[in-house]
Structures are given as C-alpha cells and as structure tokens.
PDB file of N, CA, C and O in Angstrom:
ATOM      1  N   UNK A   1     282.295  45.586 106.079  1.00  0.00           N
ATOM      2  CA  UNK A   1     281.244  45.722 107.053  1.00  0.00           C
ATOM      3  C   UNK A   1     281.835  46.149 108.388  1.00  0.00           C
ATOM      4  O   UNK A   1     282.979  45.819 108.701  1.00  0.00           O
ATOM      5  N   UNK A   2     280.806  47.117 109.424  1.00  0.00           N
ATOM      6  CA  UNK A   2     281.705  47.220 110.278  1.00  0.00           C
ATOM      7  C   UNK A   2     281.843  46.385 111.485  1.00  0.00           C
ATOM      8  O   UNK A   2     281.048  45.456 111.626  1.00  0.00           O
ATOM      9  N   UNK A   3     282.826  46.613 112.446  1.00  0.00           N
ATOM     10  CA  UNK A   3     282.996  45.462 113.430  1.00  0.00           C
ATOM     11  C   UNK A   3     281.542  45.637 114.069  1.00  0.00           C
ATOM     12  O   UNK A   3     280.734  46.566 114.065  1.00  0.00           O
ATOM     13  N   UNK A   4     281.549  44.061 114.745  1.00  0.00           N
ATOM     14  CA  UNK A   4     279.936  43.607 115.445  1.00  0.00           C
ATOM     15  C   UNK A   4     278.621  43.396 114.459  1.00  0.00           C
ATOM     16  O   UNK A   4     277.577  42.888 114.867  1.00  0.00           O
ATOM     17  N   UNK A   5     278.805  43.816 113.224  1.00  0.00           N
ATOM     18  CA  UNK A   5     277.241  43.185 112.767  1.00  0.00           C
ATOM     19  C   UNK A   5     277.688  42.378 112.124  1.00  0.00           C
ATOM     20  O   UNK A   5     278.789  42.221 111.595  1.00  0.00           O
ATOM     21  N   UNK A   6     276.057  41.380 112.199  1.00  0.00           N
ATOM     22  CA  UNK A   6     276.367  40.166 112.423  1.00  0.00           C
ATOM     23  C   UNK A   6     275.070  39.957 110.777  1.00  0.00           C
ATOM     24  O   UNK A   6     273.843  40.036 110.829  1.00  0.00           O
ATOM     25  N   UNK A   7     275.798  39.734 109.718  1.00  0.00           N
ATOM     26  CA  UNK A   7     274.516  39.520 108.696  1.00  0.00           C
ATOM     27  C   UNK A   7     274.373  38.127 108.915  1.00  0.00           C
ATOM     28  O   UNK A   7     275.153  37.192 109.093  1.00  0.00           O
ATOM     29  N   UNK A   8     272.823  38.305 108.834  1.00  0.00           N
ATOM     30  CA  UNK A   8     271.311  36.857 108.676  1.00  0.00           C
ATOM     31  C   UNK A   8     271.235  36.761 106.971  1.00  0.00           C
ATOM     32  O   UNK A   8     271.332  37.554 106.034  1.00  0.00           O
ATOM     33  N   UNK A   9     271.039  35.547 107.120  1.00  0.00           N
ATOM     34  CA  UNK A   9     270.028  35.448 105.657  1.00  0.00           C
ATOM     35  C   UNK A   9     269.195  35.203 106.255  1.00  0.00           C
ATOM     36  O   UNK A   9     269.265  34.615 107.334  1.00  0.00           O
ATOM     37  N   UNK A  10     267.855  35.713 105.535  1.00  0.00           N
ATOM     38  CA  UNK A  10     266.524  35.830 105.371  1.00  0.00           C
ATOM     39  C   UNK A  10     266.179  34.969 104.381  1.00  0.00           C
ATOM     40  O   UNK A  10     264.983  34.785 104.156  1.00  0.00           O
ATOM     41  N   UNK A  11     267.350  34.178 103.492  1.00  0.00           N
ATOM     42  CA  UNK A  11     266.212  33.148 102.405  1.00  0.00           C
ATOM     43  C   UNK A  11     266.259  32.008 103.002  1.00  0.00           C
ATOM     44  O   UNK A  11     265.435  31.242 102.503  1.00  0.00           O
ATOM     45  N   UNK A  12     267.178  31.288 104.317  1.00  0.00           N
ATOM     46  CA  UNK A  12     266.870  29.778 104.891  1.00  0.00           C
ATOM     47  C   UNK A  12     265.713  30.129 105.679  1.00  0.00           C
ATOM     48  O   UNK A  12     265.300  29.184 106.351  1.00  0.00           O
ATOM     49  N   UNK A  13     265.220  30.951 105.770  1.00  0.00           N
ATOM     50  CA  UNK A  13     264.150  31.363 106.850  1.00  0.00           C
ATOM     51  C   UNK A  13     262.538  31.534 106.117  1.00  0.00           C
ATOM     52  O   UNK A  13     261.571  30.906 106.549  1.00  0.00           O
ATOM     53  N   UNK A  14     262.473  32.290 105.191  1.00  0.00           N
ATOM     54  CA  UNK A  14     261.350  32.103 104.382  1.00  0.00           C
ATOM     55  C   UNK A  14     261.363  30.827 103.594  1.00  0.00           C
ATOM     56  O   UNK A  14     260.173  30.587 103.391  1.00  0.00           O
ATOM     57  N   UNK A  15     262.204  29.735 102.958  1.00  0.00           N
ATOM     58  CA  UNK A  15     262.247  28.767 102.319  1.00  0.00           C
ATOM     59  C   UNK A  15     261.599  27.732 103.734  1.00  0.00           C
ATOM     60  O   UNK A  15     260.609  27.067 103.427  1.00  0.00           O
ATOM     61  N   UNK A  16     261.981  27.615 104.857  1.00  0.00           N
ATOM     62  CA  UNK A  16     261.287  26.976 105.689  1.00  0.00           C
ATOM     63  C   UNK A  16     259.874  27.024 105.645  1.00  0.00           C
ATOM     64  O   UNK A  16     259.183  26.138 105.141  1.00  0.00           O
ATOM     65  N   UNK A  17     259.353  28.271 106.280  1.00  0.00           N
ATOM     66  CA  UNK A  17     258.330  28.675 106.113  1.00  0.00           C
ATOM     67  C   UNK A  17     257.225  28.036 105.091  1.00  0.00           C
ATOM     68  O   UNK A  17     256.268  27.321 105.388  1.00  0.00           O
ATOM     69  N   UNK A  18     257.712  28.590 103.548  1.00  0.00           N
ATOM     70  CA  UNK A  18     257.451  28.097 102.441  1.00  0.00           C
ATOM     71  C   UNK A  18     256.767  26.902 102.351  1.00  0.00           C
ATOM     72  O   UNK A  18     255.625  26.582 102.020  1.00  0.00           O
ATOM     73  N   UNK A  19     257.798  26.301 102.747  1.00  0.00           N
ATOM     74  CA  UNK A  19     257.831  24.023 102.802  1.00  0.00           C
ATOM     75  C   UNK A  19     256.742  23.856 103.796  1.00  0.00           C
ATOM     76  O   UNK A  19     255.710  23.187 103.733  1.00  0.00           O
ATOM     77  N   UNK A  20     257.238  24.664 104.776  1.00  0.00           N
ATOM     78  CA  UNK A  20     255.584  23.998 105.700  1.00  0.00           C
ATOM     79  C   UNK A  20     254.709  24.260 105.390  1.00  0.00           C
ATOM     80  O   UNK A  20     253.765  23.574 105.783  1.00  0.00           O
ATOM     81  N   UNK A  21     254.469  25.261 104.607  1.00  0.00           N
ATOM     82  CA  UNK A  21     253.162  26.057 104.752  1.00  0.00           C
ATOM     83  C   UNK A  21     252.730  24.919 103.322  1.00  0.00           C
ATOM     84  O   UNK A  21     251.797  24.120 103.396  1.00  0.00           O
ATOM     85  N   UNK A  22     253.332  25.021 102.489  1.00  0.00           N
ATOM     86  CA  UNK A  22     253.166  23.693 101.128  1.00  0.00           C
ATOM     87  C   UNK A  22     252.862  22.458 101.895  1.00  0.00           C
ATOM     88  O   UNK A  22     251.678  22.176 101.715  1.00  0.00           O
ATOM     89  N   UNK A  23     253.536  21.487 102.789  1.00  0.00           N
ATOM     90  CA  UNK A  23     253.386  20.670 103.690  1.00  0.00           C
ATOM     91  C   UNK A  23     251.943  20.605 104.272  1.00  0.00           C
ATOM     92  O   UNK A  23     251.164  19.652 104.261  1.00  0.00           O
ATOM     93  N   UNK A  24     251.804  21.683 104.713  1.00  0.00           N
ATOM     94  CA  UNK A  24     250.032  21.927 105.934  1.00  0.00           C
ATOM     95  C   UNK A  24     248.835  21.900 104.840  1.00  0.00           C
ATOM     96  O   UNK A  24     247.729  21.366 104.924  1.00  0.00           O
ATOM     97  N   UNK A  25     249.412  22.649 103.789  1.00  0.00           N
ATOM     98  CA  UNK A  25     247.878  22.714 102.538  1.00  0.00           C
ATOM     99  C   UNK A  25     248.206  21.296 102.168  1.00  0.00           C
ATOM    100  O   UNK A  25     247.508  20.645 102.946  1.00  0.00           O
ATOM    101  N   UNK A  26     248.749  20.609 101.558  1.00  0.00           N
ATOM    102  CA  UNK A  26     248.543  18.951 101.254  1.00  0.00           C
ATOM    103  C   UNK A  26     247.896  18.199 102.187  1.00  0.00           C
ATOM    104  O   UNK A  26     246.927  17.515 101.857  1.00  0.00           O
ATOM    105  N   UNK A  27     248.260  18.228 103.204  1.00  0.00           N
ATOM    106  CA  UNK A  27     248.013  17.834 104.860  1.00  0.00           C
ATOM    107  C   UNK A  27     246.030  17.975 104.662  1.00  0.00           C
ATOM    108  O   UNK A  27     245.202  17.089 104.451  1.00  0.00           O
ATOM    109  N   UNK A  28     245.888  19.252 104.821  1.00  0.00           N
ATOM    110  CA  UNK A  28     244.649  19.495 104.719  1.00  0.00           C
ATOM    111  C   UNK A  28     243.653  19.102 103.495  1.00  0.00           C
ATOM    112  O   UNK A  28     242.483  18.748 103.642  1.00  0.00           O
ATOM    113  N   UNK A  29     244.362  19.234 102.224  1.00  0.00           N
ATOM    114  CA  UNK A  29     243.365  18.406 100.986  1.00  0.00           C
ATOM    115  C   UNK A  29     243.493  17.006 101.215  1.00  0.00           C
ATOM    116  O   UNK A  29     242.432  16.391 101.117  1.00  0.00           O
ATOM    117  N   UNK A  30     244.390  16.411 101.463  1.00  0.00           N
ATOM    118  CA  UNK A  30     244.251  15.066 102.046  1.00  0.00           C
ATOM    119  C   UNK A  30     242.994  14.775 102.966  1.00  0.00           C
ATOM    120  O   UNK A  30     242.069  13.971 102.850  1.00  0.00           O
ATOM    121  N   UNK A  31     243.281  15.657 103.854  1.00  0.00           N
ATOM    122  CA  UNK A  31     242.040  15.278 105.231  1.00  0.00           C
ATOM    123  C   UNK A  31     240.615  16.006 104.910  1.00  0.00           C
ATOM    124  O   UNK A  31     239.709  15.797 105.717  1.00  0.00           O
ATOM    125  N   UNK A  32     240.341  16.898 103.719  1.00  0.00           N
ATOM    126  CA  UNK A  32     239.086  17.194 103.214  1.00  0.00           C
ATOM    127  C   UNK A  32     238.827  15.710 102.514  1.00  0.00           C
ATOM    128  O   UNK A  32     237.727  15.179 102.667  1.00  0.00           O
ATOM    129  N   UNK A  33     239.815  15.086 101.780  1.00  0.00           N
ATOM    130  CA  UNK A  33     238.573  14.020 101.096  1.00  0.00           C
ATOM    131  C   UNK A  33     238.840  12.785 101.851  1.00  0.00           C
ATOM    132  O   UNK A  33     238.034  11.856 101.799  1.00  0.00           O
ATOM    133  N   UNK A  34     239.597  12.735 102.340  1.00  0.00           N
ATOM    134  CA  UNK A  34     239.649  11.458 103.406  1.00  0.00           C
ATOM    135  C   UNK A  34     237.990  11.697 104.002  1.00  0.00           C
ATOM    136  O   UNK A  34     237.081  10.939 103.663  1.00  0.00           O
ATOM    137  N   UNK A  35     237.851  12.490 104.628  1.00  0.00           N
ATOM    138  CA  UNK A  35     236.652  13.036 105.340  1.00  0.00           C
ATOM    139  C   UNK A  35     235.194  12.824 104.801  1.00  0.00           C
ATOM    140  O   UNK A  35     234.193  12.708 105.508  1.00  0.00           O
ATOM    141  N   UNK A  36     235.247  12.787 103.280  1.00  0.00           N
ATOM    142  CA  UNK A  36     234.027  13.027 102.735  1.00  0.00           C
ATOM    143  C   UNK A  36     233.959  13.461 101.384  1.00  0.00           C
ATOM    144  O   UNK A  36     233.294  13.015 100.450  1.00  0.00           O
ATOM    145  N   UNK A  37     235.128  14.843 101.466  1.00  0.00           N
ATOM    146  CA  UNK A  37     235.017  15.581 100.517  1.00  0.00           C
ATOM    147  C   UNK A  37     233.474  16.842 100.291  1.00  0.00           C
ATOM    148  O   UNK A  37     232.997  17.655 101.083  1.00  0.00           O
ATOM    149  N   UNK A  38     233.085  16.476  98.842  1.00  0.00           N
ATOM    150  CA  UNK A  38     231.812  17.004  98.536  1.00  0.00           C
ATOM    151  C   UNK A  38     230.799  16.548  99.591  1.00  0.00           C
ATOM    152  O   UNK A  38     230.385  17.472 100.292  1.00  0.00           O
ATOM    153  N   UNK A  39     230.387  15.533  99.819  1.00  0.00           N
ATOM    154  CA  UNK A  39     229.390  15.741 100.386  1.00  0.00           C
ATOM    155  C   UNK A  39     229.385  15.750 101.780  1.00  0.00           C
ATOM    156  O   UNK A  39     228.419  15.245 102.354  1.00  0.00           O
ATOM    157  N   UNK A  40     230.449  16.319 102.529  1.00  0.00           N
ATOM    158  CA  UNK A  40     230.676  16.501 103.838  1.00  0.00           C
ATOM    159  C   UNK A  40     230.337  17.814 103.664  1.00  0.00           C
ATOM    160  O   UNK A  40     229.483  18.390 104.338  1.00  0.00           O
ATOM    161  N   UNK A  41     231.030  18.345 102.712  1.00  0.00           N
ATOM    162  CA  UNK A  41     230.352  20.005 103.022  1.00  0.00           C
ATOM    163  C   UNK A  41     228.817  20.164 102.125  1.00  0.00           C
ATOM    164  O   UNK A  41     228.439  21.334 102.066  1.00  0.00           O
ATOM    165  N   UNK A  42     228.242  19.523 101.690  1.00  0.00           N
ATOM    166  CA  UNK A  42     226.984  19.653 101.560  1.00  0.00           C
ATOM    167  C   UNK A  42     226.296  19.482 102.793  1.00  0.00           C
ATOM    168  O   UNK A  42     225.600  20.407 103.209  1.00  0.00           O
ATOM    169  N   UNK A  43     226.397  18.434 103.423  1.00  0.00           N
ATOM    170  CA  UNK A  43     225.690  18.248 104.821  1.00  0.00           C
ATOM    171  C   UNK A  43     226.179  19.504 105.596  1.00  0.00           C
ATOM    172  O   UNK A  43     225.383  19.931 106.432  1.00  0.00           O
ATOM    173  N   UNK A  44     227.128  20.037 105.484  1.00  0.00           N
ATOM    174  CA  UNK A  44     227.074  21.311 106.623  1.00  0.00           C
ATOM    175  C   UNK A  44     226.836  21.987 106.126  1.00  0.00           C
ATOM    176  O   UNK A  44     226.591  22.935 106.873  1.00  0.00           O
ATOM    177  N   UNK A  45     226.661  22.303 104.858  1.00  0.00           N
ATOM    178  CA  UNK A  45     225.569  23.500 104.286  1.00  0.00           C
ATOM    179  C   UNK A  45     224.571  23.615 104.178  1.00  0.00           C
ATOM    180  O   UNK A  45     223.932  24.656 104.020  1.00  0.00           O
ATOM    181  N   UNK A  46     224.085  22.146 104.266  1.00  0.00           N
ATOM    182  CA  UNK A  46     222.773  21.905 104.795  1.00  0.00           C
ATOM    183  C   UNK A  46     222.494  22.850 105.657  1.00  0.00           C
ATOM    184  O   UNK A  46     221.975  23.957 105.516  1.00  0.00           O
ATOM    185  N   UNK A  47     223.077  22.033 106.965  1.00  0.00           N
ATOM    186  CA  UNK A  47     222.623  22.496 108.417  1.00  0.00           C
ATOM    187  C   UNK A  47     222.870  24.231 108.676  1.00  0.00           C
ATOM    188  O   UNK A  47     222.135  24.854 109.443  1.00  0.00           O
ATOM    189  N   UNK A  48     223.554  24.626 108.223  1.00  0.00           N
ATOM    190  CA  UNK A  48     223.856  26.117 107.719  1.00  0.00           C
ATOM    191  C   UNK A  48     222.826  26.834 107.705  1.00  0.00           C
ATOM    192  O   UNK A  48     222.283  27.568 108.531  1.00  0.00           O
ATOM    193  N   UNK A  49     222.510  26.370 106.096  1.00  0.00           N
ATOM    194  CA  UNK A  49     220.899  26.711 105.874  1.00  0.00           C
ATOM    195  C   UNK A  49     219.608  26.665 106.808  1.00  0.00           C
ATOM    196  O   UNK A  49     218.638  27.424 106.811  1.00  0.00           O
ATOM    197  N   UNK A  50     219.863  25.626 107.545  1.00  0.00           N
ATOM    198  CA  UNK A  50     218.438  25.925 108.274  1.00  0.00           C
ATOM    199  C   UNK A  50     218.916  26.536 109.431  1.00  0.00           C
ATOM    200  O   UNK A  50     218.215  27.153 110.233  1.00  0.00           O
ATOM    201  N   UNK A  51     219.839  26.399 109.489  1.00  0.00           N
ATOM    202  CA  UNK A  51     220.021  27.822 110.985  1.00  0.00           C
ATOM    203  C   UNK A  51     220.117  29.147 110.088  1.00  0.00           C
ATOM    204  O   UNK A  51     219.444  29.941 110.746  1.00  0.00           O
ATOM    205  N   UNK A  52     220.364  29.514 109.482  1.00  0.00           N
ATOM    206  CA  UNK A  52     220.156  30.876 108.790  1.00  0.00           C
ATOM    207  C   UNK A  52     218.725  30.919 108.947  1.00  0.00           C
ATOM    208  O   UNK A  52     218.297  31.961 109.443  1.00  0.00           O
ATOM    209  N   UNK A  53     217.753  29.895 108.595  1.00  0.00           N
ATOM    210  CA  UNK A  53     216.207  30.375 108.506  1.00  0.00           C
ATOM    211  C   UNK A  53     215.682  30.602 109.723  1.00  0.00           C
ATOM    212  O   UNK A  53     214.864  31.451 110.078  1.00  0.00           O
ATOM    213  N   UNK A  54     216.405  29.497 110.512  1.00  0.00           N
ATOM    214  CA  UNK A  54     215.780  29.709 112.629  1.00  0.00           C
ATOM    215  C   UNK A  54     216.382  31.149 112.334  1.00  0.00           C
ATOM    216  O   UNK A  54     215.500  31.906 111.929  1.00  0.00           O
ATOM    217  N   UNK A  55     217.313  31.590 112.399  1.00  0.00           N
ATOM    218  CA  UNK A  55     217.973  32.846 112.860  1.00  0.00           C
ATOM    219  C   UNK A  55     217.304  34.135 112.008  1.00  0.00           C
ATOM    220  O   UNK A  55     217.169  35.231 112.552  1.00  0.00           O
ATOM    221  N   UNK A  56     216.965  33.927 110.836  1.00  0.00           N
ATOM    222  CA  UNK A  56     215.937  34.985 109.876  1.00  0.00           C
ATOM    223  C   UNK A  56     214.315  35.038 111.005  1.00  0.00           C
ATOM    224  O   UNK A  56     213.848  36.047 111.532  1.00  0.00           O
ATOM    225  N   UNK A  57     213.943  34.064 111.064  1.00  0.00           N
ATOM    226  CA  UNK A  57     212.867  34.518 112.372  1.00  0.00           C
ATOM    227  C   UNK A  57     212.558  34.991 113.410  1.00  0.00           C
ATOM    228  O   UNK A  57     211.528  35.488 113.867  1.00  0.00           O
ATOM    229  N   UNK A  58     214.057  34.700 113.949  1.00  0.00           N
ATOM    230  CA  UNK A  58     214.184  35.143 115.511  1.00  0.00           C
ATOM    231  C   UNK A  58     214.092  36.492 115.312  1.00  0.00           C
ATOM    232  O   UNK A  58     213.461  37.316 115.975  1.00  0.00           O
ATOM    233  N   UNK A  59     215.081  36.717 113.908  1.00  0.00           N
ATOM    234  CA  UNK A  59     215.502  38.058 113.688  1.00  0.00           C
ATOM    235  C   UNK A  59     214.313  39.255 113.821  1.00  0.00           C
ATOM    236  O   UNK A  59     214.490  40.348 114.360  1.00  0.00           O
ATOM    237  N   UNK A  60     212.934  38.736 113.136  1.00  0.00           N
ATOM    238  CA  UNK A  60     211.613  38.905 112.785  1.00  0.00           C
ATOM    239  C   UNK A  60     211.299  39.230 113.939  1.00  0.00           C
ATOM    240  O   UNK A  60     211.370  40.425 114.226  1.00  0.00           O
ATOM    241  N   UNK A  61     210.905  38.365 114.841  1.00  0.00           N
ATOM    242  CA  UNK A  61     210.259  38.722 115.751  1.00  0.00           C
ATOM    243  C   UNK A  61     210.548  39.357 117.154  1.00  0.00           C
ATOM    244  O   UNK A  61     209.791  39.934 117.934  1.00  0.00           O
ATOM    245  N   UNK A  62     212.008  39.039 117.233  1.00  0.00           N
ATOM    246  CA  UNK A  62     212.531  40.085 118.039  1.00  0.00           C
ATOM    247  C   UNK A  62     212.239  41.588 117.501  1.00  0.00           C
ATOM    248  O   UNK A  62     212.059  42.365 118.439  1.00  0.00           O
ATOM    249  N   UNK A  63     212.177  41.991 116.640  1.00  0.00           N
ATOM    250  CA  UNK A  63     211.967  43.416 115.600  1.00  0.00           C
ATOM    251  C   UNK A  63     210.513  43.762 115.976  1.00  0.00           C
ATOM    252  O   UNK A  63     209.952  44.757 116.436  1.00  0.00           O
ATOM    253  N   UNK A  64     210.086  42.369 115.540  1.00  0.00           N
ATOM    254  CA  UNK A  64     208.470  43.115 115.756  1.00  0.00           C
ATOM    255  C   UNK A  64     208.336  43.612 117.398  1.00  0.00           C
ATOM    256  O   UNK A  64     207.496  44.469 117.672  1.00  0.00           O
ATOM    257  N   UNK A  65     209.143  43.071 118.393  1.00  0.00           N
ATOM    258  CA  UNK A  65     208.631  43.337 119.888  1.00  0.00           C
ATOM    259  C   UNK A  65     209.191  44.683 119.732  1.00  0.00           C
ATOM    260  O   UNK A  65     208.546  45.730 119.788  1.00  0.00           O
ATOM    261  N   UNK A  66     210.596  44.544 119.508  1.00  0.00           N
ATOM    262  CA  UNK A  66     211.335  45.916 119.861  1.00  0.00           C
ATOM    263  C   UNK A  66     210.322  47.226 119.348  1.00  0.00           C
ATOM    264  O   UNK A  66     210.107  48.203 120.066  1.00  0.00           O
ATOM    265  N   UNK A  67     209.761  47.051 117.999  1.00  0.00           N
ATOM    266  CA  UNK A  67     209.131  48.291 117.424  1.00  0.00           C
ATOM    267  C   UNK A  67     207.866  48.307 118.898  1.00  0.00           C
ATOM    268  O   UNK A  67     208.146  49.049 119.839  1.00  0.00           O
ATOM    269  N   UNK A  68     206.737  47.583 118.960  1.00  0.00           N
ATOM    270  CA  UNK A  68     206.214  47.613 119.774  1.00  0.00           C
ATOM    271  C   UNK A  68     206.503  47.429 121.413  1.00  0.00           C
ATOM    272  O   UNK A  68     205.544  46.999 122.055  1.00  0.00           O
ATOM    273  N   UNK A  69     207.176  47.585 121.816  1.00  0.00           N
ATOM    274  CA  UNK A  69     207.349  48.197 123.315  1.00  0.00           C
ATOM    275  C   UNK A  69     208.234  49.796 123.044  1.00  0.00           C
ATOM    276  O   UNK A  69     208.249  50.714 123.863  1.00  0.00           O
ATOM    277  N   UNK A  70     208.891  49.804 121.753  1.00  0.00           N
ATOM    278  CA  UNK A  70     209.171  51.031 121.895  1.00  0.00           C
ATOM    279  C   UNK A  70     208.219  52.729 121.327  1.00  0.00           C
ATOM    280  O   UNK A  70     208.220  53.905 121.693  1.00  0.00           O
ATOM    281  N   UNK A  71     207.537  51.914 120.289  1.00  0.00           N
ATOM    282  CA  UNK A  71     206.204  52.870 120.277  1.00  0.00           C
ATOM    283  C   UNK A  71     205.028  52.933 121.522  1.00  0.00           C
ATOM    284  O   UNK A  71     204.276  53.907 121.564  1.00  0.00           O
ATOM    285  N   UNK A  72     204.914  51.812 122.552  1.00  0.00           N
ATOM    286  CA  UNK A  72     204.265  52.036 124.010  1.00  0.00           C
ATOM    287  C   UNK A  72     205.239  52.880 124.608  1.00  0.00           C
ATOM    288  O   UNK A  72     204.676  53.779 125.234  1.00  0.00           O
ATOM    289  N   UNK A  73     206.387  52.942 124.660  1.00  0.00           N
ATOM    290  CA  UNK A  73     207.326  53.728 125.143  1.00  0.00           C
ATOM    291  C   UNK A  73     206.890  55.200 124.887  1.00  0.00           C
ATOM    292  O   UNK A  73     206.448  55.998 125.713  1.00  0.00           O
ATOM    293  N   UNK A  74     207.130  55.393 123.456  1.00  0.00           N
ATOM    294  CA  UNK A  74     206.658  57.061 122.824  1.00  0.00           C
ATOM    295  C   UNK A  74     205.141  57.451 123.270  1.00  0.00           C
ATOM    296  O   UNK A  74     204.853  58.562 123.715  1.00  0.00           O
ATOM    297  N   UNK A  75     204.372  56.572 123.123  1.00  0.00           N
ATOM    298  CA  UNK A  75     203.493  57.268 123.463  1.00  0.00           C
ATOM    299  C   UNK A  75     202.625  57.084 125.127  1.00  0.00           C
ATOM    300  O   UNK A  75     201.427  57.195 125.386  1.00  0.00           O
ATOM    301  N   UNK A  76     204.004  56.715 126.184  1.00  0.00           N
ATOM    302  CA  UNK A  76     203.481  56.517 127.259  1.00  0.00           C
ATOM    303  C   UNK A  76     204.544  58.155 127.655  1.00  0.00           C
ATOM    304  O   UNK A  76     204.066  58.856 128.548  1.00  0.00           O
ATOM    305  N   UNK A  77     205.947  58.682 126.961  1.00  0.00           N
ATOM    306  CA  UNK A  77     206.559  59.642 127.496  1.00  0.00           C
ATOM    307  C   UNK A  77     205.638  60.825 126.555  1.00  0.00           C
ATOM    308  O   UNK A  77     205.781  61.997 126.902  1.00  0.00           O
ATOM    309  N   UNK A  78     205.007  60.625 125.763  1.00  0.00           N
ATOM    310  CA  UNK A  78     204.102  62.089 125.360  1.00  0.00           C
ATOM    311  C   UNK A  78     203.128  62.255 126.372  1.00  0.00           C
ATOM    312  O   UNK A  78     202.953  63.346 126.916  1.00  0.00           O
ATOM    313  N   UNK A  79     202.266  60.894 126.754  1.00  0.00           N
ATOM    314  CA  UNK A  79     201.366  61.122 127.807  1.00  0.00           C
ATOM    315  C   UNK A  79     201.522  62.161 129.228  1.00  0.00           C
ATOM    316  O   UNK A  79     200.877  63.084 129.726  1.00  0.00           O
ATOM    317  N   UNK A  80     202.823  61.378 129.543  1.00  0.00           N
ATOM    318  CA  UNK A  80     203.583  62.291 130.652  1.00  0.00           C
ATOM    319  C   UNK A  80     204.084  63.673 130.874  1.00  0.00           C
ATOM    320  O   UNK A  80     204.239  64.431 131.832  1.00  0.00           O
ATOM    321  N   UNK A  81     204.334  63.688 129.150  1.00  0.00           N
ATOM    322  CA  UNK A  81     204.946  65.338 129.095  1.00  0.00           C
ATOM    323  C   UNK A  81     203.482  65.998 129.298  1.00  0.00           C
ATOM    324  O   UNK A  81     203.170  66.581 130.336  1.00  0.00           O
ATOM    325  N   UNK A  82     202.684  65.851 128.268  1.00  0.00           N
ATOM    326  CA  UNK A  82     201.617  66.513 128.235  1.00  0.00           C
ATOM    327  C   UNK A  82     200.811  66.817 129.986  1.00  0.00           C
ATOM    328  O   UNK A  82     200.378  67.883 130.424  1.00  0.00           O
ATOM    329  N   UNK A  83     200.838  65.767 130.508  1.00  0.00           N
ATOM    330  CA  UNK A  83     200.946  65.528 131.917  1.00  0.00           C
ATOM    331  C   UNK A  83     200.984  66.933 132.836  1.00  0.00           C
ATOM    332  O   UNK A  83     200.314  67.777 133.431  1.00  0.00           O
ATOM    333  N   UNK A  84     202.385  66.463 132.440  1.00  0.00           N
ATOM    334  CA  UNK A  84     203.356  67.518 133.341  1.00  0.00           C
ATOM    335  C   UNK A  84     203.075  68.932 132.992  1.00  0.00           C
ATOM    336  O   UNK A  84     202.892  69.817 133.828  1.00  0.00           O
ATOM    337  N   UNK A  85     203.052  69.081 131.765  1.00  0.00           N
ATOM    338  CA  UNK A  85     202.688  70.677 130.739  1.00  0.00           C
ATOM    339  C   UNK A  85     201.540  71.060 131.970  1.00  0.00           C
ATOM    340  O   UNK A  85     201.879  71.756 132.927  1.00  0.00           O
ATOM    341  N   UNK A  86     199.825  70.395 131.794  1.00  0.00           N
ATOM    342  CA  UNK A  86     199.096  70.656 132.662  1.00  0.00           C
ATOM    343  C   UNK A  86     199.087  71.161 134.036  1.00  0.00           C
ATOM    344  O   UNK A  86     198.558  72.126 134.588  1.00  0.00           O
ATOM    345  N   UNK A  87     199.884  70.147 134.428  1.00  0.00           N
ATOM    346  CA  UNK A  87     199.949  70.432 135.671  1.00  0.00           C
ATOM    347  C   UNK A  87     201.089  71.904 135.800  1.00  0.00           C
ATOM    348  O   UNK A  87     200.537  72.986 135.999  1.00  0.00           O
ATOM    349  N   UNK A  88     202.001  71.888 135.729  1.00  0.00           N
ATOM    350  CA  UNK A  88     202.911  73.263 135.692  1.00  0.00           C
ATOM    351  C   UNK A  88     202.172  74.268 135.811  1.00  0.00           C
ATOM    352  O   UNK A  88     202.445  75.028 136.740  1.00  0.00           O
ATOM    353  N   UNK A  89     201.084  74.581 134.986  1.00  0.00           N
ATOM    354  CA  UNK A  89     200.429  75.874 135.368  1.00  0.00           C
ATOM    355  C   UNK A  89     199.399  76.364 136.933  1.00  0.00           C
ATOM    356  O   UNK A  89     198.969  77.450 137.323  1.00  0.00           O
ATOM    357  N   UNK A  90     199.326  75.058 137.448  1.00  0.00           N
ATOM    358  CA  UNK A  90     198.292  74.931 138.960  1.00  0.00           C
ATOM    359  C   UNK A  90     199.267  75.551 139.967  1.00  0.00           C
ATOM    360  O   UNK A  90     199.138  76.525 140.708  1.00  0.00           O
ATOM    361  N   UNK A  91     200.662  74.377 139.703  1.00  0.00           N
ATOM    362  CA  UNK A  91     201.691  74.707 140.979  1.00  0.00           C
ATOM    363  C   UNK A  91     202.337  76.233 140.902  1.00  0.00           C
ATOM    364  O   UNK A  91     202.892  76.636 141.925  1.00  0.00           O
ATOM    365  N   UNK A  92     202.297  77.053 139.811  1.00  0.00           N
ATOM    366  CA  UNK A  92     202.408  78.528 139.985  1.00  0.00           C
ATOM    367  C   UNK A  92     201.769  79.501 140.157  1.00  0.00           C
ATOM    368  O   UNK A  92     202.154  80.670 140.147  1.00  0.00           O
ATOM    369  N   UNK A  93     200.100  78.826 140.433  1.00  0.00           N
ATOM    370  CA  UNK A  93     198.959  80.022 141.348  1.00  0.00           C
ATOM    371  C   UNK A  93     199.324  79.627 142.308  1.00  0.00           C
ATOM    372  O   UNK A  93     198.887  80.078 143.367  1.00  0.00           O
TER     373      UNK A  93
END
C-alpha cells in the first residue's frame, strides 16, 4: 500500500449499527404491548376514522362553494365582456 493511506474497516462500523438498530426494534415491540398493543391501535383507528369522515365533508362543501362562486365568477366576466363589446362601438363615433 502506498505511504499515508490509512485503511478503515467498514465491518466494526456496520455491525454497530446493526446491534442498535436490532436493540431499537425490540425496544419498540416491547413498548407497543406494554402500551396496549391491539387495542391501542384500534382506538386510534377509531379516531382516524372519524376524522377522515369530518374531513370527507369539509372536503364536500368547500367544493360545492368553490364551483359556485366560481361559475358567479364566469358569468359575471361574460357579462362584462359583452359589456364592453357594446360599448366599444359608441366611443368610436
């Protein structure tokens, strides 16, 4: 090898890694059923569920406004064009 490099291993370094990361998932199935387990996440799927349904309505009726102020929209800028069309021909006698 030549002078100055300096070889690493790379397997004490991923084997660390490894162990913790094995370490943190035990860690965590531990503290899912310590917690409850099943029916801890039923109750938040519960509550899930009914905010999906508040939020499916909002969804609704925000839609319905948007379509209606934006069709008053269309047919308040046809009014205007047409408007304007009219008038254009006065201001050039």
């Amino acid at each position: 090898m030549p002078e100055g490099v300096v070889r690493r291993e790379k397997g004490g370094r991923t084997m660390i890694k490894f162990i913790i990361g094995v370490i943190v998932g035990i860690l965590i199935f531990f503290f899912f059923l310590w917690f409850g387990g099943g029916t801890t996440v039923k109750k938040v799927g519960q509550g899930l569920t009914d905010t999906g349904k508040k939020m499916e309505a909002l969804e609704e009726v925000i839609k319905k406004e948007k379509d209606e102020v934006w069709d008053g929209m269309k047919s308040g800028v046809k009014k205007k064009i047409l408007k304007e069309e009219k008038e254009a021909p006065k201001k050039s006698q």
